[in-house]
N, C-alpha and C positions, 0 to 999 in steps of 0.2 A: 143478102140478109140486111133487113131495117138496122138502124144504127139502134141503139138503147134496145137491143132484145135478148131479155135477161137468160137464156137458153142456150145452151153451147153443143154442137156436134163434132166438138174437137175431141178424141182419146185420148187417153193420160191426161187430160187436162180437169181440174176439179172444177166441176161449175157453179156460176153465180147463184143456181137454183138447184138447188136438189134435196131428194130426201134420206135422211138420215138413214143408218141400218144402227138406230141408238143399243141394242141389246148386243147385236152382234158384236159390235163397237167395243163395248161396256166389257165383253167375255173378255176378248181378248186382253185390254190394256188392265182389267182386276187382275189376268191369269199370268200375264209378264210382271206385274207389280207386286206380287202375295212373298211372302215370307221365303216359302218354298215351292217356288213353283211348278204346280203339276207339271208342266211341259213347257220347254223352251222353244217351240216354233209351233208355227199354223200355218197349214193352206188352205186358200183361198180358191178355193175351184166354180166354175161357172162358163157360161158360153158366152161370145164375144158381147160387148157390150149390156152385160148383166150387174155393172158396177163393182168389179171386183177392183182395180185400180183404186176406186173413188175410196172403196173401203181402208182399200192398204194405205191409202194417204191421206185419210181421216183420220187415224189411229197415226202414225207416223209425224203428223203434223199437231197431236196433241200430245206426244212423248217429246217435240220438239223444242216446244215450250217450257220444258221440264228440266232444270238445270243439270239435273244429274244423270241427263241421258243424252247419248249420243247417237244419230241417226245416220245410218249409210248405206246410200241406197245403188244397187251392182246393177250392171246390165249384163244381162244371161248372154250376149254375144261375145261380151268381150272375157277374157281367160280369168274366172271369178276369183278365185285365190289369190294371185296375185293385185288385180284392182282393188282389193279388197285391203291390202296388205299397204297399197299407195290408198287410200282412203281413208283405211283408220288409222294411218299414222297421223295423216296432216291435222285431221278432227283430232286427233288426240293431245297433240300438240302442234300448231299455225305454225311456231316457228323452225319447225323440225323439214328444213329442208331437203327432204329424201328426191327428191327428182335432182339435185344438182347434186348428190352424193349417190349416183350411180344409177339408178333405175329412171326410164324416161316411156314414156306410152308411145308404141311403135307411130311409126309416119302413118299403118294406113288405121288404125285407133282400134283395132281389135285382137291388140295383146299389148305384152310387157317387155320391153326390151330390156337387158341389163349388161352390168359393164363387171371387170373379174372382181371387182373390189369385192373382200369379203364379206362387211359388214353387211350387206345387204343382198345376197347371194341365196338368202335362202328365207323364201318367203313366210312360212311359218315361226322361223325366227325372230321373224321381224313381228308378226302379229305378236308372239310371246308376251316380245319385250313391251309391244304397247298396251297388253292387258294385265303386264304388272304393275305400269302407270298408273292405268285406267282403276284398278283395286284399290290399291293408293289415294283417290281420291274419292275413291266410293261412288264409284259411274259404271254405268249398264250402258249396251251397246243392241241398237238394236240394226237387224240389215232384211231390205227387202229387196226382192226381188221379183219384177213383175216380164209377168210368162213365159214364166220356167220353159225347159226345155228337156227332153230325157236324151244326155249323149254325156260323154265323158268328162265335159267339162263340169258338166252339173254334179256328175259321182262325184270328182275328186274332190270338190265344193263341200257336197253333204257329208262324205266322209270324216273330211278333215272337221266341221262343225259341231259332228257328234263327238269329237276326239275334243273340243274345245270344251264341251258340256261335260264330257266326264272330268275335263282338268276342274273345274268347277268356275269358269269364267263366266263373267255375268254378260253372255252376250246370247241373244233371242232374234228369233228370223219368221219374218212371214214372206212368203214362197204366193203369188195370182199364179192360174194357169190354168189352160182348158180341161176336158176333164179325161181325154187321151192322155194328154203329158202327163197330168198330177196322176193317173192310177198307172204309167209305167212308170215312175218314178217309184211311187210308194211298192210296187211290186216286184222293181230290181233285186236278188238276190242277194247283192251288194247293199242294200242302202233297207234293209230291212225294217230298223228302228223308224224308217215315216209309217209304218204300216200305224205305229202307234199315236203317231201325230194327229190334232185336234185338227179336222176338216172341216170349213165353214160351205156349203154351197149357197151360193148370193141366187134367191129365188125371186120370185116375183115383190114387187115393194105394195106398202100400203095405198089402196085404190085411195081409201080415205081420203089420205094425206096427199095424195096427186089429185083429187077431187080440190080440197082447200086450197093448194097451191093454185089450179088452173083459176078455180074462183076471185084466190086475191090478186092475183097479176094481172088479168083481164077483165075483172068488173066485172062478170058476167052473172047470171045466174046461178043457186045451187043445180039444181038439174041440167042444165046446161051443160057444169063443168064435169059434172057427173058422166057426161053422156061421153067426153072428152076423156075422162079417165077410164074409161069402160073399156078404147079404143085401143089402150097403151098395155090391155091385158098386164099392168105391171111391171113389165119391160121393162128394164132403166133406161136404156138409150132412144125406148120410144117416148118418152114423159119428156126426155129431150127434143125429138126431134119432130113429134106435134104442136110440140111448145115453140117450133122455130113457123113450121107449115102452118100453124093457126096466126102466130105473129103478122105474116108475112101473108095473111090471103084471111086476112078476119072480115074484112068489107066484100069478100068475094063472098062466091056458093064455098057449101060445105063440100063439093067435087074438088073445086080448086085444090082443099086445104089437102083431103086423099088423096088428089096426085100428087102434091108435093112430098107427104107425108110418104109414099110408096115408094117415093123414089129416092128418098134420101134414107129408108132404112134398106132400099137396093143396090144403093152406090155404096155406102159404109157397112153393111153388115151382110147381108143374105148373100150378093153373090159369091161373098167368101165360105159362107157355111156351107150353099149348095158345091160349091168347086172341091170341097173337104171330104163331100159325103159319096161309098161308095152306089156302083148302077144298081143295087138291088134297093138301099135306104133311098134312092131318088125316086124306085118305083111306090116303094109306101106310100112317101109324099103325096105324089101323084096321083093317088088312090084312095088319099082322105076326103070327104069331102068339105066344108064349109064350118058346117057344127059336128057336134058331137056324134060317134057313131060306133055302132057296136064293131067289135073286134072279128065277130065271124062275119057278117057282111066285107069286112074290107078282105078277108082271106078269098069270099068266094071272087070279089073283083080279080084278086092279084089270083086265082088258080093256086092258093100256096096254103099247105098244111098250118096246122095251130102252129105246132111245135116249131115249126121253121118260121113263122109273121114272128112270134114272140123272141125268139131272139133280137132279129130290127128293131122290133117295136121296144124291148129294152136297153136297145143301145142308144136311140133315139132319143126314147126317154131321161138318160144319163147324163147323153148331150144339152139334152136343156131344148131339145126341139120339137119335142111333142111332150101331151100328160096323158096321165090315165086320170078320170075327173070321177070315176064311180067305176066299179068293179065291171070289165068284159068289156069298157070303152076308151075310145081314145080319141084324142084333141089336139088341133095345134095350140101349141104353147106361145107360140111366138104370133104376133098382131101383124096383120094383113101379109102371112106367109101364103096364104093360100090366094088372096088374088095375085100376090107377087109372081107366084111360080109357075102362074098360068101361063106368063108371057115366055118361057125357058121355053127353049129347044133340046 
């Protein structure tokens, strides 16, 4: 990659260029900051590289700024309760050395080890004590967590969170995650109350505004960039990663910038979706073709009843890997999936 090219294909990483999701943005931090807030968490669902990160830590990095908010952010591998419990202590107070009064982060970094001492023996104790601090000073706690997971560590996480919200703690949680994990999460019998949870799904972004942006980065023409943004059908991570392929082959043919462009949303994204998806959702795929195309054509390809395509085809749809763009038809969703998948075996 050229040196000075403002475009990143790094995940989790917020890049130098991107476009805002300013409403979505807006919901959230009015709906954690109101009086009485409708609901103390949000998930964030979408399929890989749809900007759900970008989201959680746009929002995240503007409560950060905020002196009377504290941000703390879990990683869903490691044992959430307790990292949480050595996290908001330290934010809570710097000098409250809890690692050298008994609890210390295993050798291999994905738990908690602790020692008999009592004081810190029991990790909800310990958040307690730091959110009657944290009251004291009149500070909200916000914790995210980017891509959730549905196993036990994540129950006893959300359980105990909802037990925090009835105590009436001012702490708020936004939850990224595919859109398998976030609906067996919210459909655990256990963990009911996400059913009620505000769900954002990060869709396509403004062509617009990926039009502008290619235009003023590259000098280029409006049509041009237009033509540029067309390509990214909205993607987030494609706005990225033709913004790297145009960078990096602007004096080439427009072939060059396509291969590159194909192969860098092949290496980080698609081979992970197709490896995800079961042999009947590969056959769909496989059976769309280019554009847009009615829904019983693709049955009579696949030999497969309505009733039976419409289940795939809604689950697909869910995924974030195909659309329905007018009633009876379906599309890929995702930009150059269908020359992509040509090349599968």
């Amino acid at each position: 990659m050229n040196a000075g090219n403002p475009f990143t294909i790094t995940f989790g990483k917020q890049p130098n260029k991107l476009i805002s999701r300013i409403e979505d943005t807006d919901s959230i931090i009015s709906a954690f900051k109101a009086d009485n807030a409708v609901s103390q968490a949000y998930m964030i669902e979408g399929i890989r590289g749809s900007g759900k990160t970008v989201l959680m830590t746009t929002v995240a990095n503007i409560l950060k700024q905020e002196k009377d908010w504290i941000v703390v952010d879990l990683n869903p591998a490691m044992e959430l309760l307790a990292n949480f419990a050595v996290r908001l202590s330290k934010a809570s107070d710097p000098s409250h050395d809890i690692v050298s009064k008994g609890i210390n982060l295993s050798a291999a970094g994905f738990g908690i080890g602790i020692n008999a001492e009592a004081q810190t023996n029991d990790y909800v104790g310990m958040i307690d004590k730091c959110f009657k601090s944290i009251v004291r000073k009149k500070k909200k706690v916000l914790i995210t967590i980017d891509e959730v997971m549905h196993d036990d560590n994540m129950k006893v996480f959300a359980s105990q969170f909802q037990i925090f919200v009835r105590q009436d703690y001012p702490v708020y949680l936004i939850m990224t995650g595919l859109y398998e994990n976030i609906s067996a999460i919210q459909n655990d019998p256990a963990l009911t109350f996400l059913l009620r949870t505000p769900k954002i799904i990060t869709g396509p972004l403004s062509i617009l505004q990926i039009t502008r942006q290619y235009r003023d980065i590259f000098d280029i023409p409006e049509e041009e960039a237009a033509g540029l943004a067309d390509l990214t059908k909205g993607y987030a991570f494609a706005f990225q990663a033709l913004g790297v392929a145009y960078w990096n082959n602007r004096s080439k043919s427009k072939e060059a910038v396509l291969n590159e462009f194909d192969v860098l949303l092949d290496d980080f994204v698609y081979k992970k979706i197709w490896s995800s998806l079961s042999r009947k959702e590969k056959e769909v795929l496989r059976a769309l073709p280019e554009k847009d195309v009615r829904t019983g054509e693709v049955c009579k390809r696949l030999s497969m009843s309505s009733g039976t395509f419409s289940r795939y085809r809604d689950n697909l749809i869910q995924k974030g890997i195909i659309s329905s763009p007018d009633y009876g038809y379906v599309s890929f969703a995702l930009p150059r999936l269908y020359e992509v998948i040509k090349s599968y075996r």
